[in-house]
N, C-alpha and C positions, 0 to 999 in steps of 0.2 A: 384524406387518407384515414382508414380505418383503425383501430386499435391492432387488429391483429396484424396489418400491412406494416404499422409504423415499427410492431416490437419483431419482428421481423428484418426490417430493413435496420434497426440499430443492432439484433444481437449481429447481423452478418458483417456491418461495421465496424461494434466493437473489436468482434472476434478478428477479424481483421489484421485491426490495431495492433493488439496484444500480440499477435504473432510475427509483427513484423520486429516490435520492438522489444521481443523476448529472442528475435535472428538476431541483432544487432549487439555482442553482448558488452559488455561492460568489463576490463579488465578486477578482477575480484569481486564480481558481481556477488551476490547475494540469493539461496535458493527463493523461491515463493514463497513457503511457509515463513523464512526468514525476514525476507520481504514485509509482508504481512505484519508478523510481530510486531517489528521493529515500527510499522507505520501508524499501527491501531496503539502502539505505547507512548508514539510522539505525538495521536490527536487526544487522547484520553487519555493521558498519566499515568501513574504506575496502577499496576493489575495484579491480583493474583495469577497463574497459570489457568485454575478453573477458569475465572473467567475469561482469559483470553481464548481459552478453548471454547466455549461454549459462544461469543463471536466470531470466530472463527470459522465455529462450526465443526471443529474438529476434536479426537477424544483429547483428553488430558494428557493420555500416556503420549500421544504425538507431539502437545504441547512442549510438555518435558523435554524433549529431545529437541526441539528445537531452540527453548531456549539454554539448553545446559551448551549447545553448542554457539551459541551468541554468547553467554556466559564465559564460553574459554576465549573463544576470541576479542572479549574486555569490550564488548557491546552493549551488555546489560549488565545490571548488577541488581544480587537480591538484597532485602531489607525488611526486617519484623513489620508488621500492618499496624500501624499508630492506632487502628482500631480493635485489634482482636490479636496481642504480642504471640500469640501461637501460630500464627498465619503468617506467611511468606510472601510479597509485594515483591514483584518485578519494575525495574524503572530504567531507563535508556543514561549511560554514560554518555562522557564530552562525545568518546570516540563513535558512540551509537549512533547522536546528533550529526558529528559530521561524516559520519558514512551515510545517512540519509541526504544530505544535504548533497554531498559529493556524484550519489545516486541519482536525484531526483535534477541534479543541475546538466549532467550530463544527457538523459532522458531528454529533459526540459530542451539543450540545445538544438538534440536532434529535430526533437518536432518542428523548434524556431525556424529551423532552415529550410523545412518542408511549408513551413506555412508562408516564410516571408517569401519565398519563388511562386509558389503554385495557387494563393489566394487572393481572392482583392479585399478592396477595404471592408465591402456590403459581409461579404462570408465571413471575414473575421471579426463582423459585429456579432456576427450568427453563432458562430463557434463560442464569444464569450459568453453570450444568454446559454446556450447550453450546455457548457461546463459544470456549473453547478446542479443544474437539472441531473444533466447523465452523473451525480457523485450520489444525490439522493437517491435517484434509481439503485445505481452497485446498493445502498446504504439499506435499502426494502427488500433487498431481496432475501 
């Protein structure tokens, strides 16, 4: 298979994925921006808003909004930058943690249930080699 064939046949997979389990929702789900945040602060620790904007990919001023709204609902909480006290540090509360945790378990089930009916042993050796593969892929782009 060719490069173009392959990135091809993952984005219509991923894309997929994502829509099935963006149908499926979650009772007090989480918007994507939210999402997002909250995920890129529990791999990489607390962040300025710039910078979480600027992985993100999105402006500052969007940033802001999203987390002043994490913010109220007691998800993050700010803190002076141990390196520059002028600067503002966002970092994930208990309840940040376990709203991710709460998220990513119920997510996590669904897929279980699709994978343990519908796969054999050989594809879910397959699916585990490409797991991390397809996180560095999202991670380059």
């Amino acid at each position: 298979m060719n490069v173009d064939d392959l990135s091809a046949a993952l984005y219509d997979g991923i894309a997929l994925l994502a829509r099935r389990l963006r149908q499926a929702p979650i009772p007090g789900d989480l918007t994507l921006p939210e999402r997002s945040a909250l995920s890129r602060l529990a791999r990489g620790g607390p962040a300025t808003a710039a910078a979480l904007a600027r992985a993100e990919q999105i402006t500052p001023q969007a940033m802001g909004t999203t987390l002043s709204g994490l913010e109220a609902r007691g998800l993050v909480e700010r803190h002076p930058d141990p390196d520059d006290r002028r600067r503002v540090v966002m970092s994930l509360t208990g309840e940040g943690v376990a709203m991710l945790h709460r998220r990513r378990g119920a997510r996590s089930r669904q897929l279980g249930e699709v994978l343990e009916r519908g796969f054999t042993a050989g594809e879910l050796e397959a699916l585990a080699v490409a797991a991390p593969l397809i996180e560095r892929l999202a991670e380059g782009m």
